[in-house]
Residue, then its C-alpha position, 0 to 999 in steps of 0.5 A: x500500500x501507497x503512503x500519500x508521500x510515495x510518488x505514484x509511478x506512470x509508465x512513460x509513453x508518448x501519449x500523456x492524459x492529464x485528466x487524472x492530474x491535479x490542476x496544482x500539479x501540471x506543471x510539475x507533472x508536465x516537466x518530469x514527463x517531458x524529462x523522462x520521454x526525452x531521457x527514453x528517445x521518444x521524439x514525439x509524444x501528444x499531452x491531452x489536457x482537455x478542453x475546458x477553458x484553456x488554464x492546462x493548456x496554457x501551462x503545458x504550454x508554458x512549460x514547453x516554451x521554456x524547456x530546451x529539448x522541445x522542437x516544436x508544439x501545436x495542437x493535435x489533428x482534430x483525430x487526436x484531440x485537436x485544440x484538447x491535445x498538444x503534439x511536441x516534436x523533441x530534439 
């Protein structure tokens, strides 16, 4: 049995959903995901944050803007979840 203090562990592929992520945690959540698909090879990996109002998307994004190993970001082909998903290419 998990203790709250005990990191939960998520394996990595290159489709991230943060639907189960707390608000208070993308950020954090999204930087160690990134660090780790980077760390594995994946070149391409797709974040699903959801529509809503646009709050996670605009702090995926963020963290995106600032990390050195991404090539490029944009919204997923409406088959992949268009403007409720991000694609990123990485270096």
């Amino acid at each position: 049995m998990l203790s709250e203090d005990e990191p939960v562990r998520i394996p990595i592929t290159d489709v991230f959903d943060l639907h189960s992520v707390q608000p208070r945690e993308v950020e954090e959540v999204v930087e160690a995901y990134l660090e780790e698909a980077h760390r594995m090879g994946l070149k391409a990996v797709r974040i699903i944050h959801g529509r809503g109002i646009g709050v996670e998307r605009q702090i995926v994004r963020a963290v995106l803007a600032r990390t050195p190993f991404v090539a490029s970001y944009g919204d997923a082909p409406p088959e992949a979840g268009g403007w409720g998903a991000t694609v990123v290419t990485l270096r």
